[in-house]
PLY file of the C-alpha trace (Angstrom):
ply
format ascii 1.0
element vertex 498
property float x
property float y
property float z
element edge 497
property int vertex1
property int vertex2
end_header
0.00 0.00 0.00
1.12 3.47 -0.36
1.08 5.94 2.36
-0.52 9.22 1.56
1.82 12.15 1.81
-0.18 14.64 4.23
0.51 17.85 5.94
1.62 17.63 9.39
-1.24 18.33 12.07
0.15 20.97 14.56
-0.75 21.14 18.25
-3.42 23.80 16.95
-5.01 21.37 15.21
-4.50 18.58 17.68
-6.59 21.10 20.15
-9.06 21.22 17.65
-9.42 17.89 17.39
-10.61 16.81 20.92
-12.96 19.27 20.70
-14.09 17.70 17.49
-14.18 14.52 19.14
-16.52 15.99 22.25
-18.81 17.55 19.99
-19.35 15.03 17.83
-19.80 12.58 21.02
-22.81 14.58 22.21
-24.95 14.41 18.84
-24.94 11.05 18.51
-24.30 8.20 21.03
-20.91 8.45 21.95
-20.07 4.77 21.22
-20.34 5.44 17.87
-17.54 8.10 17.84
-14.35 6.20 16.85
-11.37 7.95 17.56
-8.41 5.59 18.66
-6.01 4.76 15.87
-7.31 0.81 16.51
-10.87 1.68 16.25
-10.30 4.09 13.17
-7.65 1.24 11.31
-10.16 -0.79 9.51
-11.50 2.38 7.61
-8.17 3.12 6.32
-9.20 2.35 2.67
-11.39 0.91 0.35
-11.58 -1.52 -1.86
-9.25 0.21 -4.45
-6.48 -1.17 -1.21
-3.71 0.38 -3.12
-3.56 3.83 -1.00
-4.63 4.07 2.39
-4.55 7.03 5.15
-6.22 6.90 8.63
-9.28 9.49 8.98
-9.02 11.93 11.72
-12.74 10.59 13.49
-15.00 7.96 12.20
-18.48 8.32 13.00
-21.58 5.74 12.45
-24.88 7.70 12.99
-28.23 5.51 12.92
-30.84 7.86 11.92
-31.31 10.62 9.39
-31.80 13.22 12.16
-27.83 12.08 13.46
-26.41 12.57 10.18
-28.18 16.03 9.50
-26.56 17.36 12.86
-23.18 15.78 12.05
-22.72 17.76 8.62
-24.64 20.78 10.21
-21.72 20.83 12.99
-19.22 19.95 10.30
-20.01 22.90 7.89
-20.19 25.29 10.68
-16.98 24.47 12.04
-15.59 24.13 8.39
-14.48 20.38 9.00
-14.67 18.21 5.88
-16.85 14.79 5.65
-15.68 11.61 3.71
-19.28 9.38 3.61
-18.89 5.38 3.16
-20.87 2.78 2.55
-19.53 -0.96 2.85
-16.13 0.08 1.65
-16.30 -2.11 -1.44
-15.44 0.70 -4.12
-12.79 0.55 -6.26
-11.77 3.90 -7.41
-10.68 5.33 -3.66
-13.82 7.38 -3.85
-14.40 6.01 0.11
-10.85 6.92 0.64
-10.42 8.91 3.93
-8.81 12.18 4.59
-6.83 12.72 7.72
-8.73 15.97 8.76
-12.16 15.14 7.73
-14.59 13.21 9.53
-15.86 9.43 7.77
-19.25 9.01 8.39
-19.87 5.28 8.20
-23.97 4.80 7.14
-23.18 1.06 8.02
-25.99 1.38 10.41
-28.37 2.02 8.14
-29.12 -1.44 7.02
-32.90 -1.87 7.08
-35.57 -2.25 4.50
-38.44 0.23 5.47
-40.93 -0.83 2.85
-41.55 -3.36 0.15
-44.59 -2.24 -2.12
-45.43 -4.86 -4.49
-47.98 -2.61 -5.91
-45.54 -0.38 -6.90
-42.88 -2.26 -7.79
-40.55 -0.71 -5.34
-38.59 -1.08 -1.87
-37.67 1.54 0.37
-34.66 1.14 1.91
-32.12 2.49 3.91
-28.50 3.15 1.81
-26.32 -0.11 3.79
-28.67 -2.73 2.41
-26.73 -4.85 0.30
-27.42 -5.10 -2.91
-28.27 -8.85 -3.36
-30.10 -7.76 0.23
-32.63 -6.06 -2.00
-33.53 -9.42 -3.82
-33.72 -11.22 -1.08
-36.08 -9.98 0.67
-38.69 -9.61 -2.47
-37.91 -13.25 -3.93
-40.40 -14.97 -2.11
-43.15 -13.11 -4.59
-40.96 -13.50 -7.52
-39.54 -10.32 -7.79
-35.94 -9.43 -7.79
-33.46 -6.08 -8.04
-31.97 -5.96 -11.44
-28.58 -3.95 -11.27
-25.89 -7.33 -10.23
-22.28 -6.11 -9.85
-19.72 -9.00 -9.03
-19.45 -7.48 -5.14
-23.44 -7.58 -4.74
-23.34 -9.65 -1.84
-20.91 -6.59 -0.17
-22.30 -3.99 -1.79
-24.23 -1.64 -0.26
-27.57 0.52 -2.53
-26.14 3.76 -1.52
-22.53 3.00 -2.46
-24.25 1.31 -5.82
-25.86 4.78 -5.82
-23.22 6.76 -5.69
-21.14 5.20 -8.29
-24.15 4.74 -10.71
-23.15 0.71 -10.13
-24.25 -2.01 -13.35
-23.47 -5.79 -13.54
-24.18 -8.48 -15.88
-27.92 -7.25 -16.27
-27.38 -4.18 -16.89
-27.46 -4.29 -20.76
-31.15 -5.06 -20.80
-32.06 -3.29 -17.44
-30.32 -0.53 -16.92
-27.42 0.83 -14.37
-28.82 2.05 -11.03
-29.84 5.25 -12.39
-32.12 3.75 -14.65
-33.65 1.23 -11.18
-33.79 4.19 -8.54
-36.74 5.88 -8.26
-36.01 8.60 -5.43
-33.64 9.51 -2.30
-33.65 11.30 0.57
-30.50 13.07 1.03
-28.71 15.70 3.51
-27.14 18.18 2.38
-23.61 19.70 3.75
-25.38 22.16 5.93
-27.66 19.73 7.35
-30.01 20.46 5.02
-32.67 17.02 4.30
-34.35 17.00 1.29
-36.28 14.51 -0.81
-35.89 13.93 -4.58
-37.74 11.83 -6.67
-40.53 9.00 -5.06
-42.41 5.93 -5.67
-43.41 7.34 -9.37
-41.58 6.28 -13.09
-41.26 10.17 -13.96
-40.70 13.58 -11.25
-41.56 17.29 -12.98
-38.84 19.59 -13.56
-35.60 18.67 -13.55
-33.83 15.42 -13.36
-32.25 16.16 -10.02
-32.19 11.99 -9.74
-29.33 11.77 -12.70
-27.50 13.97 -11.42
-27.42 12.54 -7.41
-26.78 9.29 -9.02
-22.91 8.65 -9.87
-21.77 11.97 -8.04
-19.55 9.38 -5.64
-20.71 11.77 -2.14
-19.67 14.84 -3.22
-23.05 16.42 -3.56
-24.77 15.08 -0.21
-25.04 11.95 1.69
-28.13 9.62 1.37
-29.78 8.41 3.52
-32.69 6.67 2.18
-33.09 5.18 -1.44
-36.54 4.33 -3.74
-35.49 1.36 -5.97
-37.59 -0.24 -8.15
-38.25 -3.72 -8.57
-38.70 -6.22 -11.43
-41.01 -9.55 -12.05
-38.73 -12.60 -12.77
-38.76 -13.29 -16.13
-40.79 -16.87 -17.04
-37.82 -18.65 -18.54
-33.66 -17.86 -18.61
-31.82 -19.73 -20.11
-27.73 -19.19 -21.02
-25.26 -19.95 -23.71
-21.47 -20.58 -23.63
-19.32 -20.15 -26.61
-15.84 -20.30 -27.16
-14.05 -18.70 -30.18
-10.37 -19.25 -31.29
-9.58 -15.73 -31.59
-10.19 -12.46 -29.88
-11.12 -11.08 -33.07
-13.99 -13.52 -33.87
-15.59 -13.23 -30.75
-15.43 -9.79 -30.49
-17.32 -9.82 -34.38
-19.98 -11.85 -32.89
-20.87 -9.79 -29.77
-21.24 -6.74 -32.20
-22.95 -8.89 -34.94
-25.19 -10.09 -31.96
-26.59 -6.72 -30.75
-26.54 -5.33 -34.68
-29.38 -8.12 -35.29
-31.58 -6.01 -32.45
-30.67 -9.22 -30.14
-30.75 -7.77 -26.60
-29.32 -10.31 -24.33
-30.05 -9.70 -20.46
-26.50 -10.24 -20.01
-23.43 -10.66 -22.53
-20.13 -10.99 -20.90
-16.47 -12.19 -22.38
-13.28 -13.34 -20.98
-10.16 -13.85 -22.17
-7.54 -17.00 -22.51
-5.58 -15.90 -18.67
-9.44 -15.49 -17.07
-11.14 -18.47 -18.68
-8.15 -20.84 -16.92
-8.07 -18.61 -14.44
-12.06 -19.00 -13.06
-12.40 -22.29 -13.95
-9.11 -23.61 -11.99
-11.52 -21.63 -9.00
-15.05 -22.55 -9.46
-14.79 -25.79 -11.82
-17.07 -24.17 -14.46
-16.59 -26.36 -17.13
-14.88 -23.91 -19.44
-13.59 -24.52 -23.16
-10.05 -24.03 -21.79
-9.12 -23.97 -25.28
-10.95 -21.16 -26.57
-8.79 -17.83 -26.81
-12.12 -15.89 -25.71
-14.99 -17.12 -23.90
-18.84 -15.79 -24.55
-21.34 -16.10 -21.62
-24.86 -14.69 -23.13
-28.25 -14.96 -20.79
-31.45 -14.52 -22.61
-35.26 -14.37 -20.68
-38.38 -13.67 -21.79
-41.00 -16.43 -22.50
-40.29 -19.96 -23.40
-40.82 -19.26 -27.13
-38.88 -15.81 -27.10
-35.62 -17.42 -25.22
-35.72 -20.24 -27.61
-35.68 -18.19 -30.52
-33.21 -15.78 -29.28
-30.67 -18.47 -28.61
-31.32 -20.38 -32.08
-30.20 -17.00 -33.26
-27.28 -16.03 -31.27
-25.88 -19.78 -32.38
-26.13 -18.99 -36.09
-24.49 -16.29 -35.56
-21.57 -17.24 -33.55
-21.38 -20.56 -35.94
-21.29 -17.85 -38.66
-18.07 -16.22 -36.90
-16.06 -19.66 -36.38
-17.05 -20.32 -32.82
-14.90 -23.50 -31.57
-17.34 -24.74 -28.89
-21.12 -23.59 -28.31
-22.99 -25.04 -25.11
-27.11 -24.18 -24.11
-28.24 -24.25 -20.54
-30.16 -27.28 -20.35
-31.07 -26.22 -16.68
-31.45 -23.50 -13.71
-28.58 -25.41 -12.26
-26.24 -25.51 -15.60
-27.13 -21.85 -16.46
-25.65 -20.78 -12.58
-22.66 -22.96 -13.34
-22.07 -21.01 -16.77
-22.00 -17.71 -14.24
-20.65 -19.11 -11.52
-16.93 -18.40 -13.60
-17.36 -15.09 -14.33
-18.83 -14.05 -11.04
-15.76 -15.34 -9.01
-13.32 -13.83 -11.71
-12.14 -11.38 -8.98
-11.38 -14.05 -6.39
-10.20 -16.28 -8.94
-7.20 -13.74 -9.67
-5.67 -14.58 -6.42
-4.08 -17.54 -7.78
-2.17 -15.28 -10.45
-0.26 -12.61 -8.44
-0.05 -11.49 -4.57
-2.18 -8.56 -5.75
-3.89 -6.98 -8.66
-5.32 -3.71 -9.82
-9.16 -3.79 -11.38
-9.68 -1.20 -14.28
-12.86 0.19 -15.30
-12.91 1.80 -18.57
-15.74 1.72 -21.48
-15.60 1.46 -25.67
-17.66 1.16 -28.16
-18.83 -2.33 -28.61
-17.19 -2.30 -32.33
-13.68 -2.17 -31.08
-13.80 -4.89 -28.84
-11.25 -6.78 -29.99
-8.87 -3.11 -31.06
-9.35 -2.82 -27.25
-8.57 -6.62 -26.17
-5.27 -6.10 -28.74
-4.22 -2.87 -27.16
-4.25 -4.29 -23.35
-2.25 -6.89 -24.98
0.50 -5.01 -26.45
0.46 -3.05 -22.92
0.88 -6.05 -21.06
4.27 -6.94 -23.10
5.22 -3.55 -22.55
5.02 -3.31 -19.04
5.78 -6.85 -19.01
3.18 -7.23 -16.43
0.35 -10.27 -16.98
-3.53 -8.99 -17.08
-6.95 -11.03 -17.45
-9.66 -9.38 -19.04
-13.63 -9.56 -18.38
-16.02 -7.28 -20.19
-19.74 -6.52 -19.38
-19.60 -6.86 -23.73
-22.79 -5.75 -24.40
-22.23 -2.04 -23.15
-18.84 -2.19 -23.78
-17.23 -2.16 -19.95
-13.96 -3.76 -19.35
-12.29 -4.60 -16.19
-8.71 -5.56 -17.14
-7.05 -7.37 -14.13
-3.70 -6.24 -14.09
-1.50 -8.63 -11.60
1.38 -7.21 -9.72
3.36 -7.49 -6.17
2.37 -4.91 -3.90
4.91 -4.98 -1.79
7.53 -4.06 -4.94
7.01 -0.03 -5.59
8.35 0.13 -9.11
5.77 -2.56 -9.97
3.11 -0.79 -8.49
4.52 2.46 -10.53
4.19 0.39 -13.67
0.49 -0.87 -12.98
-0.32 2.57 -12.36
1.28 3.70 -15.77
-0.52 0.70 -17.40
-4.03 1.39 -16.06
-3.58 4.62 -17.26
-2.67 3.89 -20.76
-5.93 1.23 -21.20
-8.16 4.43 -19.99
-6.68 6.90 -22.54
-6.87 4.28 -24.99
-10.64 4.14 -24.52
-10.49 7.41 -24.49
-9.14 7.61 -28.34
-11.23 4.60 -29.36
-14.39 6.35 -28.48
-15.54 5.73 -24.82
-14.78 7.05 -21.40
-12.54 6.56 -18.36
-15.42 5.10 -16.09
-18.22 2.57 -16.74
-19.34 1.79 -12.85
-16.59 1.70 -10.44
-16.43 6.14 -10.25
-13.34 8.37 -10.78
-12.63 8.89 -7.12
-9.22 9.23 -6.65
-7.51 6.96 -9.22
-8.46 8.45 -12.21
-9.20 12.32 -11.05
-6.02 12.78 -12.93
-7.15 11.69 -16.41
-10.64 13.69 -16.20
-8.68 16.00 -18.54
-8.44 13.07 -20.99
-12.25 13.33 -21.54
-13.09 16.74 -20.54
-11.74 20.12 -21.61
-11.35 23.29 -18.95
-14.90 24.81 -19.58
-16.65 21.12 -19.34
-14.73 20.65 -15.64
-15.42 24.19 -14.74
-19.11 23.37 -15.31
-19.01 20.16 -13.18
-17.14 22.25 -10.35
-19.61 25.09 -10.38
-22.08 22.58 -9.65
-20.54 20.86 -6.83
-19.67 24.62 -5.00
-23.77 25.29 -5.88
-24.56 22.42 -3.78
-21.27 22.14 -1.37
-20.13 26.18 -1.10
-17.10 25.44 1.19
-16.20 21.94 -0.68
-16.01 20.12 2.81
-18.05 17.08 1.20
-15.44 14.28 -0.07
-13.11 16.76 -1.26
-10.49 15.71 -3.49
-12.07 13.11 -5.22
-13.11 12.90 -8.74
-11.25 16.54 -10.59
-8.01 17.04 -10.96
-6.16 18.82 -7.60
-5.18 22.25 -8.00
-1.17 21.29 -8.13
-1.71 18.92 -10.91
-3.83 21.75 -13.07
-1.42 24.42 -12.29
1.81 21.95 -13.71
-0.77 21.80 -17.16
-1.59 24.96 -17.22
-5.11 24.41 -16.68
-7.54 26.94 -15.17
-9.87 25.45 -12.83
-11.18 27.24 -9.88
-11.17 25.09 -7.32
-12.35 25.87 -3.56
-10.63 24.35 -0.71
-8.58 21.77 -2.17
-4.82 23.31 -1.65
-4.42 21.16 0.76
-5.29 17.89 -0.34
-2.62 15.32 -0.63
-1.16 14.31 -3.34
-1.45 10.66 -4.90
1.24 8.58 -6.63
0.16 9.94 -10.41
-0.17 7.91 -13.44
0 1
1 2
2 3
3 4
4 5
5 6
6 7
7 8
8 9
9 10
10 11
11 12
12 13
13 14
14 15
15 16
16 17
17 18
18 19
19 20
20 21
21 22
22 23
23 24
24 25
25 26
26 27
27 28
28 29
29 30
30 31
31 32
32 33
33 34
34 35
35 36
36 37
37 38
38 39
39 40
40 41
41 42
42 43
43 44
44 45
45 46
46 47
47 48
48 49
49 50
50 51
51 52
52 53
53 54
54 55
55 56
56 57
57 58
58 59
59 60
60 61
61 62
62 63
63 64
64 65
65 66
66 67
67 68
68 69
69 70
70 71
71 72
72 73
73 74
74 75
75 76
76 77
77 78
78 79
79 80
80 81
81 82
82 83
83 84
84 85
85 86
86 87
87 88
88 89
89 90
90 91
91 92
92 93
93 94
94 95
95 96
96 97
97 98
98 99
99 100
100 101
101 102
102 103
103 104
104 105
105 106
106 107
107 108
108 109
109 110
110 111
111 112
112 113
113 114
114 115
115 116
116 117
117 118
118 119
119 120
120 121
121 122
122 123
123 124
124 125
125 126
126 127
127 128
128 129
129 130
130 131
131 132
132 133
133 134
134 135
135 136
136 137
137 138
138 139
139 140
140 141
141 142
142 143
143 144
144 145
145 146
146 147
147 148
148 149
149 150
150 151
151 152
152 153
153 154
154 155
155 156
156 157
157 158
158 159
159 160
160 161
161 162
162 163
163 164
164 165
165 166
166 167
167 168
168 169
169 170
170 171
171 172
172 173
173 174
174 175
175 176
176 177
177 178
178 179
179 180
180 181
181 182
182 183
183 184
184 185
185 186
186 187
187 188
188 189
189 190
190 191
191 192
192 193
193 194
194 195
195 196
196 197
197 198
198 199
199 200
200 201
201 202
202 203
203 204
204 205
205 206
206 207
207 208
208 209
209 210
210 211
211 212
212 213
213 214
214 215
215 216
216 217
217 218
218 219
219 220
220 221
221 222
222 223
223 224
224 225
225 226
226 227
227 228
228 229
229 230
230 231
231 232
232 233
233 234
234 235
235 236
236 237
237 238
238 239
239 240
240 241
241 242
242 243
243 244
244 245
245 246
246 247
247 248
248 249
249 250
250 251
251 252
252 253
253 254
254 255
255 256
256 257
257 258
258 259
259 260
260 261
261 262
262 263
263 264
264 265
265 266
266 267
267 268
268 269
269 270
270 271
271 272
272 273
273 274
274 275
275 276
276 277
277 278
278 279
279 280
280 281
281 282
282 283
283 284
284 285
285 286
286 287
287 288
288 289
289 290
290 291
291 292
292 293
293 294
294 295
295 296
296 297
297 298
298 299
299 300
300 301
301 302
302 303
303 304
304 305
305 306
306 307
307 308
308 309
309 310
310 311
311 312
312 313
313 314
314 315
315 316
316 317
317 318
318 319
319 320
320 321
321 322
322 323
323 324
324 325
325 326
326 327
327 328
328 329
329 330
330 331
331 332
332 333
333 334
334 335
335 336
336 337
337 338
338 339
339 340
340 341
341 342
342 343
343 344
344 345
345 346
346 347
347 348
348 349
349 350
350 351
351 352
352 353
353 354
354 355
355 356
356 357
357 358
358 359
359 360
360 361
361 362
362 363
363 364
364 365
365 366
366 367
367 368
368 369
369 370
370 371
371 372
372 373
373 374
374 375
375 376
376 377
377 378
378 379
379 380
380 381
381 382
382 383
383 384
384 385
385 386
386 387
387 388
388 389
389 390
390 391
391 392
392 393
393 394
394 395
395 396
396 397
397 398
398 399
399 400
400 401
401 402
402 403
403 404
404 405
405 406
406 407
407 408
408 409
409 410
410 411
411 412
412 413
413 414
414 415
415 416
416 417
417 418
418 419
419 420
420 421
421 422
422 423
423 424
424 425
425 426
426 427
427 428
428 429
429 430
430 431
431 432
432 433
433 434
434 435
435 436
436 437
437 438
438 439
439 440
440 441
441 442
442 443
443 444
444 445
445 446
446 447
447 448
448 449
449 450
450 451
451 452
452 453
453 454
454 455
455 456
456 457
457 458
458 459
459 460
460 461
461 462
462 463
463 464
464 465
465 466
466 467
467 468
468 469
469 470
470 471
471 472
472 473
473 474
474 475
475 476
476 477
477 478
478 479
479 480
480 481
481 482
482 483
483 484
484 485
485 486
486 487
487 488
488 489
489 490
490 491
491 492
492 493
493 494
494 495
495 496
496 497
């Protein structure tokens, strides 16, 4: 891991911060205040792991009312507040700040509601997300959004990162499955946007909460909506001896209006990889490895997968295998879903990017992290959510060597601006955070990040919510010239830079 360089706290500030410690104790129970460098350890990081730096106070509030009087105190007192959810992100956008106080919302963990009615659960933001489906199977309904961590996952971390999955080709990201929040604002401030309705008037205040990683307020209750399970799913796995091939078919696949409700490849490293972990049963011959889920009614399935065979046949496929059951369709996912643990086996650590393209250059994508990989002579396995074009390249290193971590930084940063030039964006699901607030300038010229900022100050005027996270810091602009105005950032530390 690599220790954040921070400014050293004086005995000013150490002053400051028992009385930050007694205030905070008599808002909320005082058991809840964490303060001793033990208590305050496990919050050190995320799941990004590769930076870490102790917070200056955790707290864990248990009621709206506790977390409106923590930011109220906060923002008078000008202290800054770093909001977390289960911890499970992977951009550092969790990442704490050693004078701000973490507020921890792992408290808030029931489900108020369920309205079948509706369609829709209200719940409190520490659900998990596979929580959510859970507790509305038993009427055959389930949460569509899936990512690989849902069992970890919490809805308001899934929130704030605008989180997808497997499903989410067919059924949307979260901001297409939440339906409204309530939310407190950096002066205290609670407020209510959006409800148990499909469409709010005025403006869409909802698409703009969802994926602003906590830097616009801190939720505290979410509205998700719920979906019938379909009559019949049913799964294919296909194997193709080249990258190029099966990269022609996922296109060809979603050109022929075929709209899977999930499409996901691997590559050669990931298919031996997964299966060595879970015993899928995986062509370990194939070069790239097609997983595509259809639903819909028995007649509808069956005639989606007769065509997604003829045309994978068409493109040279070397093995093609239909569910035959529930049980042999979970062991076709079972694979892909444990590709992260899986990776252990490779290296004593890797780094999980999060990048997007268009689906037609698939395999110009698949051939670049290749030739990057050789480069850096570091190995990488790849899994894409192929239908909307997100990749997660794996890239395996040894943590405890710092010029290999230098060189996985350099290489995540070349796949990103490589996605950049073939056409897609820095950030599918996992957020910008901290990793990639450097490359925002890849995607986004001065007047587009000015715009972005000017919203954040309209909603946080003293920037004490999750500073530092997602733009560029102030050094880094100034070194490129850039002209930013940022608001009380100076002092934010810096990060080993791509």
């Amino acid at each position: 891991m690599t220790e954040l360089a921070l400014p050293k706290i004086d005995k000013k500030t150490l002053d400051k911060k028992d009385y930050i410690f007694k205030s905070l104790a008599k808002l909320i129970n005082p058991e809840h205040v964490l303060s001793h460098k033990d208590e305050i350890k496990p919050y050190e990081t995320d799941g990004l792991s590769a930076y870490k730096q102790t917070p200056l106070a955790v707290v864990m509030p248990e009621n709206t009312k506790e977390v409106s009087s923590i930011l109220k105190f906060c923002y008078e007192e000008n202290i800054k507040v770093v909001p977390r959810g289960a911890g499970t992100g992977l951009s550092g956008g969790a990442l704490p700040l050693q004078d701000a106080v973490l507020l921890s919302l792992g408290k808030f963990n029931k489900i108020l509601e369920i309205d079948f009615e509706n369609k829709c659960v209200v719940t409190q933001p520490g659900v998990t997300n596979l929580g959510l489906t859970h507790a509305v199977q038993h009427k055959g309904f389930y949460y569509a959004p899936d990512p690989s961590s849902q069992l970890a996952c919490s809805i308001g971390g899934n929130v704030a990162e605008n989180s997808g999955g497997v499903h989410s080709l067919k059924y949307g990201t979260t901001t297409n499955n939440i339906l409204g929040v309530e939310m407190v604002m950096m002066d205290g401030t609670i407020c209510r946007i959006g409800g148990k309705t499909l469409d709010q008037e005025g403006y869409d205040l909802m698409g703009l909460i969802c994926g602003s990683e906590g830097l616009l307020g801190v939720i505290t209750e979410v509205t998700a909506k719920i979906l019938k399970k379909p009559q019949v799913v049913k799964a294919a796995l296909i194997g193709f001896p080249t990258i190029e091939e099966g990269a022609n078919a996922t296109s060809e696949i979603i050109s022929n209006g075929i709209i899977p409700a999930g499409m996901e490849i691997m590559d050669k490293a990931l298919i031996e990889a997964t299966d060595n972990f879970s015993k899928a049963g995986y062509p370990r011959d194939a070069e790239l490895l097609l997983i595509v889920e259809v639903d819909g009614t028995e007649s509808e399935v069956d005639v989606l997968l007769k065509d997604v065979s003829s045309i994978c046949k068409k493109n040279n496929c070397s093995s093609l295998k239909l569910s035959q059951s529930e049980k042999e369709r979970l062991s076709f996912w079972s694979g892909r879903k444990s590709a992260f643990p899986a990776c252990g086996a490779m290296a004593p650590d890797y780094y999980c990017m999060d990048g997007v393209i268009p689906r037609g250059k698939l395999a110009e994508a698949l051939l670049e992290i290749r030739r990057l990989s050789e480069k850096y002579n570091l190995p990488v396995a790849n899994c894409f959510h192929a239908g909307d074009g997100n990749l997660h390249p794996l890239i395996m290193y040894d943590g405890a060597d710092k010029e290999q971590f230098r060189k996985t930084e350099e290489f995540g940063a070349e796949i990103l601006k490589a996605c950049v030039r073939l056409g897609g964006v820095i950030t599918g699901e996992h957020g910008v955070g901290v990793e990639k607030r450097e490359l925002m300038c890849e995607m986004f010229n001065d007047n587009d990040i000015q715009q972005q900022l000017d919203i954040k100050t309209s909603l946080d005027e003293k920037n004490l919510l999750n500073p530092g996270k997602v733009y560029p810091i102030l050094r880094k602009c100034a070194e490129e010239g850039r002209v930013h105005v940022h608001r009380g950032e100076e002092k934010f530390p810096d990060l080993p830079r791509f």
